[in-house]
Kinemage of the C-alpha trace (Angstrom):
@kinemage 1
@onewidth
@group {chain A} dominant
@subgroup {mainchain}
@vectorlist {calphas} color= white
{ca unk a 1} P -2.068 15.312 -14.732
{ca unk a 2} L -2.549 16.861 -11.395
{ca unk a 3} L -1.185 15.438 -7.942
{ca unk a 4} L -4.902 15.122 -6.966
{ca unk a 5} L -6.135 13.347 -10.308
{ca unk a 6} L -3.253 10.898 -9.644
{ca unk a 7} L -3.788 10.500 -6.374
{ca unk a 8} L -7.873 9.203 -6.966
{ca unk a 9} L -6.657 7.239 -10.203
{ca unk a 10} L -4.277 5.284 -8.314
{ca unk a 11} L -1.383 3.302 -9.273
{ca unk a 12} L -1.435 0.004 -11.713
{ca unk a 13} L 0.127 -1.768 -8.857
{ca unk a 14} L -1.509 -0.166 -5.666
{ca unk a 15} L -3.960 -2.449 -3.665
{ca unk a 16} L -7.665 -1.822 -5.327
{ca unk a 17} L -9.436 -1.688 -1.575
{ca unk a 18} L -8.505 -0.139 1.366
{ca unk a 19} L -9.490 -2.462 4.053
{ca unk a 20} L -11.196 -0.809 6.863
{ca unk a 21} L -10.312 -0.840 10.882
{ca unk a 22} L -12.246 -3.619 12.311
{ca unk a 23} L -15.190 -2.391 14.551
{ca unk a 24} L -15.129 -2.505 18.086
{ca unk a 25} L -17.074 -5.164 18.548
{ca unk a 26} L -14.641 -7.562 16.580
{ca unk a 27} L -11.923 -6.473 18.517
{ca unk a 28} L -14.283 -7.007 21.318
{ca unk a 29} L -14.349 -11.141 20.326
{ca unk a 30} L -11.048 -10.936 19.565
{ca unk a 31} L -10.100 -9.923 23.378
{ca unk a 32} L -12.681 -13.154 24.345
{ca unk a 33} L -10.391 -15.497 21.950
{ca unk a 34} L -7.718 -17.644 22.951
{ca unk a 35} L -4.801 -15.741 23.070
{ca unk a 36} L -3.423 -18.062 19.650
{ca unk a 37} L -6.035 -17.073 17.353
{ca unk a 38} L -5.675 -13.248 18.379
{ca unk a 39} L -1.801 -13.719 17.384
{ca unk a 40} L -3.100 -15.126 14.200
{ca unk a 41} L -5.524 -12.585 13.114
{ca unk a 42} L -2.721 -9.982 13.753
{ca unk a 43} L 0.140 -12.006 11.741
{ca unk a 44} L -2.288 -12.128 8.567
{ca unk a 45} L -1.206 -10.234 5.535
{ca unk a 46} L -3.036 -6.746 4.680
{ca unk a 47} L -2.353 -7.388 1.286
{ca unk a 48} L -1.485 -10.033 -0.980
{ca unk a 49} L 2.444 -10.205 -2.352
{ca unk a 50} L 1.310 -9.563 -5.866
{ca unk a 51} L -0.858 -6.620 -4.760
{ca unk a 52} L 2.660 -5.087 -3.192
{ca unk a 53} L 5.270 -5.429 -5.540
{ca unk a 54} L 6.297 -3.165 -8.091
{ca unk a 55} L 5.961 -4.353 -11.535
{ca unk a 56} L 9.242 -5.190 -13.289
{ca unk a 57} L 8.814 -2.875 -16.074
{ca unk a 58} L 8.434 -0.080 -13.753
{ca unk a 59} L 11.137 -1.123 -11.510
{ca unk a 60} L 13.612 -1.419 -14.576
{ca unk a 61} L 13.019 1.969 -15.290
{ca unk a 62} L 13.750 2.909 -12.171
{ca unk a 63} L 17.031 1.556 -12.163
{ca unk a 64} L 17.964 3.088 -15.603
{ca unk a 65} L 17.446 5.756 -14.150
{ca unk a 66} L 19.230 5.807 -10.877
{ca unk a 67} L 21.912 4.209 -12.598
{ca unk a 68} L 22.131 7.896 -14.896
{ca unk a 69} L 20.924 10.024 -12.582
{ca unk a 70} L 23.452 9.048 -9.722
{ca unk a 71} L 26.239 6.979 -12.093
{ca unk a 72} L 27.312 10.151 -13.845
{ca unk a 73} L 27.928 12.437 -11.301
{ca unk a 74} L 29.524 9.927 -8.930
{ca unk a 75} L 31.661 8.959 -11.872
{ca unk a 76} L 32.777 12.394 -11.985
{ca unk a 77} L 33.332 12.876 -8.484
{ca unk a 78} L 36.114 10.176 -8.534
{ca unk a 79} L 37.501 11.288 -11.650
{ca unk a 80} L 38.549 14.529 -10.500
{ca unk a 81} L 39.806 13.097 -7.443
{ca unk a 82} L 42.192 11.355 -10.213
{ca unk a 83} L 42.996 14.444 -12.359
{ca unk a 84} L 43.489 15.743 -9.226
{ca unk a 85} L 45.948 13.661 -7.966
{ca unk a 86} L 47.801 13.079 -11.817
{ca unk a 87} L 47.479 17.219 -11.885
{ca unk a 88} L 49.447 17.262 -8.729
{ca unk a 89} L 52.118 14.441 -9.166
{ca unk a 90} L 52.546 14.947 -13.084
{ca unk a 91} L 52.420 18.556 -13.899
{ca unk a 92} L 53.197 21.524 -11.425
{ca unk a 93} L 49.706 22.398 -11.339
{ca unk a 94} L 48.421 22.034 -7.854
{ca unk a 95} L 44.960 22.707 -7.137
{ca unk a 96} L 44.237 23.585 -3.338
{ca unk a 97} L 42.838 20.569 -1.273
{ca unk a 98} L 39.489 22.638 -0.683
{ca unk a 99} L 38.495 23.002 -3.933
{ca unk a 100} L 39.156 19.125 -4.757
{ca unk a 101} L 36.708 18.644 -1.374
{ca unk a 102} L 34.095 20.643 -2.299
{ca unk a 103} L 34.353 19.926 -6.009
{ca unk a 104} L 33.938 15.965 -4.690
{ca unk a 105} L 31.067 16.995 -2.238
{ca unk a 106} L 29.058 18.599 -4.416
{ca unk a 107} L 29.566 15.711 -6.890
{ca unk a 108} L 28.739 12.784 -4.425
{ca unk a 109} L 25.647 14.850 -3.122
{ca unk a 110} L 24.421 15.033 -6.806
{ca unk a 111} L 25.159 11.704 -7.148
{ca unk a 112} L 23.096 10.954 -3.615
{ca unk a 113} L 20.227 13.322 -5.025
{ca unk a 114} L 20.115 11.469 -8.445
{ca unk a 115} L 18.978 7.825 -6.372
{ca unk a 116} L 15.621 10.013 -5.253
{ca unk a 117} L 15.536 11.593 -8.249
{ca unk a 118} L 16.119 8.948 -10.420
{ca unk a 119} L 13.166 6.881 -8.605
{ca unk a 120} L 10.966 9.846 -8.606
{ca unk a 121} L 11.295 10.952 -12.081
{ca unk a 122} L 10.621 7.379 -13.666
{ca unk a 123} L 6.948 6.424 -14.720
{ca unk a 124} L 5.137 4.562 -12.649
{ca unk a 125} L 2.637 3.248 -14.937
{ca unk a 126} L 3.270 0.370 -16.560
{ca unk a 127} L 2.077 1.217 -20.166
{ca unk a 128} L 4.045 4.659 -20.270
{ca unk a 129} L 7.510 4.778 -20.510
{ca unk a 130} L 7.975 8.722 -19.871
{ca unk a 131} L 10.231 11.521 -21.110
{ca unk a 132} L 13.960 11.608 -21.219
{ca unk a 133} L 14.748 14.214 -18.068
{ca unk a 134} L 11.289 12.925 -16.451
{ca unk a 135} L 10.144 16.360 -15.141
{ca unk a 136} L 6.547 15.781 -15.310
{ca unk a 137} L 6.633 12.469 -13.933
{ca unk a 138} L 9.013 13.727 -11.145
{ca unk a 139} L 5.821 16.368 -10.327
{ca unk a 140} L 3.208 13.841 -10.292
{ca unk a 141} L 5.088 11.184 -8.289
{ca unk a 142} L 6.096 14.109 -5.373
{ca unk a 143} L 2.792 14.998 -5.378
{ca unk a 144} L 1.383 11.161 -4.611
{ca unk a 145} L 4.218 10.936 -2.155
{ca unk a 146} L 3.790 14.309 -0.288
{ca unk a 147} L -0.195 13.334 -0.406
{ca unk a 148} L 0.541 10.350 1.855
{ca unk a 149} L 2.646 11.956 4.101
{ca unk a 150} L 0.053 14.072 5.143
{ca unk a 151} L -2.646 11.496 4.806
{ca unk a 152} L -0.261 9.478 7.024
{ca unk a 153} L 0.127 12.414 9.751
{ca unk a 154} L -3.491 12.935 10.238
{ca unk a 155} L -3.571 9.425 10.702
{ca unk a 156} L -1.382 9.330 13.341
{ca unk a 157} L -2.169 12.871 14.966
């Protein structure tokens, strides 16, 4: 499924309508009001609570997978600041600082880049659970986010 056929299908737990601006002329009445009621008609929900949350199916997978995606390599991050340090006090093998620091950066980053990932890659329709490395699913959900960006920036340009 294409970015764009996603994108018009919409998600199981996206709003259904996208309320329009009011027209000048409301906001003309509005400027007339007492300032109370204007304060009011701002403070009132776009959408409903159940029309913003994320299902808990989906949002279970999602966690099962950030949990994998960042768990492992942040796991292994402090376990070879561990061997590192048993390496070092236990054996004469002494690995140079540097190596232990990048070996640990490039760990924690992974494990940084498996919370986006692991969000990304999970399916966000209820009814579908996905594959295993989520690949596809990682495509379609960039492509609905990147889609908003951009619908967001013309907005605001």
């Amino acid at each position: 499924m294409s970015a764009e056929e996603s994108e018009r299908r919409g998600l199981p737990f996206e709003p259904n309508k996208k309320r329009q601006k009011p027209a000048k002329t409301q906001s003309k009445l509005a400027a007339t009001q007492p300032k109370e009621s204007a304060k009011q008609a701002d403070t009132k929900p776009r959408y409903t609570k159940e029309e913003m949350t994320i299902p808990q199916v989906v949002s279970q997978r999602m966690l099962r997978r950030v949990a994998g995606f960042c768990g492992v390599p942040t796991a292994l991050g402090i376990t070879t600041l561990v061997v590192s340090y048993v390496l070092a006090i236990y054996s004469d093998i002494q690995l140079p600082p540097i190596v232990v620091l990048l070996m640990n950066m490039g760990l924690f980053g992974l494990g940084v880049l498996g919370i986006t990932y692991g969000v990304l890659s999970a399916s966000w329709d209820e009814e579908r659970v996905g594959s295993l490395l989520g690949l596809g699913e990682f495509s379609t959900n960039w492509g609905r986010m990147v889609a908003v960006w951009r619908e967001t920036r013309q907005k605001n340009s």
